[in-house]
C-alpha positions in Angstrom: -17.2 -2.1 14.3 -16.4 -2.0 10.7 -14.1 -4.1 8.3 -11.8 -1.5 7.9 -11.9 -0.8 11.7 -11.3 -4.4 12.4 -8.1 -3.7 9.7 -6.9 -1.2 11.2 -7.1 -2.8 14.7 -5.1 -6.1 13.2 -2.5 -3.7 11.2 -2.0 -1.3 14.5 -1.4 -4.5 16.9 0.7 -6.8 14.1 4.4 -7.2 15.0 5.7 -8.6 12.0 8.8 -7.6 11.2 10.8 -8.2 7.5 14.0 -7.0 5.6 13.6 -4.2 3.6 14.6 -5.2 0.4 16.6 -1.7 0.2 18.6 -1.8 2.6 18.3 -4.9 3.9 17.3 -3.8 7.7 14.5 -5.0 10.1 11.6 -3.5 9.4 7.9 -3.5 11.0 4.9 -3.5 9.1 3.0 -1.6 11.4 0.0 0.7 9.9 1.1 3.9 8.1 -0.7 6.7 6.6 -4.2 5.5 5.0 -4.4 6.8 1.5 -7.7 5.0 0.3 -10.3 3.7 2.9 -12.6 1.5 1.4 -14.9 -1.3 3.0 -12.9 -4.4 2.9 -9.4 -2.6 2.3 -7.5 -0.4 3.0 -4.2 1.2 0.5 -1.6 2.2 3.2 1.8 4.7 2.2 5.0 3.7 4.9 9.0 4.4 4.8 11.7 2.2 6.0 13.0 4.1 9.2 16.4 3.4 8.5 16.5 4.3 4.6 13.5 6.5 4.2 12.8 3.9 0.9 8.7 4.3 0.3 6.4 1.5 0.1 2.6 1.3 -0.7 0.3 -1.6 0.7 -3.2 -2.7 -0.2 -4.2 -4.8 2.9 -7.7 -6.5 3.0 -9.9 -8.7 4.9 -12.4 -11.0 5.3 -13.6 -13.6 7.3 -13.2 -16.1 4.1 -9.9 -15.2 3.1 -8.5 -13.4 6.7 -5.6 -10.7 6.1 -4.0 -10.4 3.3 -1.1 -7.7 1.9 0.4 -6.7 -0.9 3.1 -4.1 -1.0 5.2 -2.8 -3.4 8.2 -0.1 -3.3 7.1 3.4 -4.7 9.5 6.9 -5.9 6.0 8.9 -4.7 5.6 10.7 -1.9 2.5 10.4 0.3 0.5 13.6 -1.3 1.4 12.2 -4.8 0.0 9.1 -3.7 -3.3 10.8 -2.2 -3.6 12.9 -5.4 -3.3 9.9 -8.2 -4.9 7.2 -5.8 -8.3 8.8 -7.6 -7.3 9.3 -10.9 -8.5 6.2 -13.9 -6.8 3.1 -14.4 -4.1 3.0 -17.3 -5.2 1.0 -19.8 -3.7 -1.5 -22.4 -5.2 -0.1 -25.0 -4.5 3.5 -23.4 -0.5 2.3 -23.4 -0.2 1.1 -27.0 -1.6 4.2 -28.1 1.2 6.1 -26.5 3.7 3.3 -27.6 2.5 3.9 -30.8 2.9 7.6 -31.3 6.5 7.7 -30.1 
């Protein structure tokens, strides 16, 4: 079994449960749709049931460090999410040079 499987496994079976910080209702942070599948994480798209706010997780493992998530609310919706997931990191430099032309 793979790291990811063993991810996937953990995410399917955790029961946590947390306020979303929307609407302020329980919420589980069971697994969602996978947008990115690489070996050692895993970047997972979910809504809150009860206000349909979107939020976007990168969950990894290891035996060193165990399970960790991050997650952060999103406006995308899960194909925008699979069509930029791909595209190149933003820059700084990339940024000023748009801050700079305006």
């Amino acid at each position: 079994m793979s790291l990811n499987d063993n991810i996937k496994l953990v995410m399917n079976k955790l029961k946590t449960v947390t306020d979303c910080p929307v609407c302020s209702k329980k919420r589980s942070l069971q697994m969602g749709n996978v947008i990115s599948n690489k070996e050692g994480s895993l970047m997972i798209y979910n809504k809150c049931p009860h206000c349909a706010s979107a939020f976007m997780a990168v969950v990894s493992g290891s035996r060193e460090r165990g399970l960790v998530v991050v997650e952060t609310l999103t406006d995308l919706s899960y194909e925008e999410a699979l069509r930029v997931q791909d595209k190149p990191v933003l820059t700084a430099d990339a940024v000023l040079e748009i801050y700079q032309s305006v």
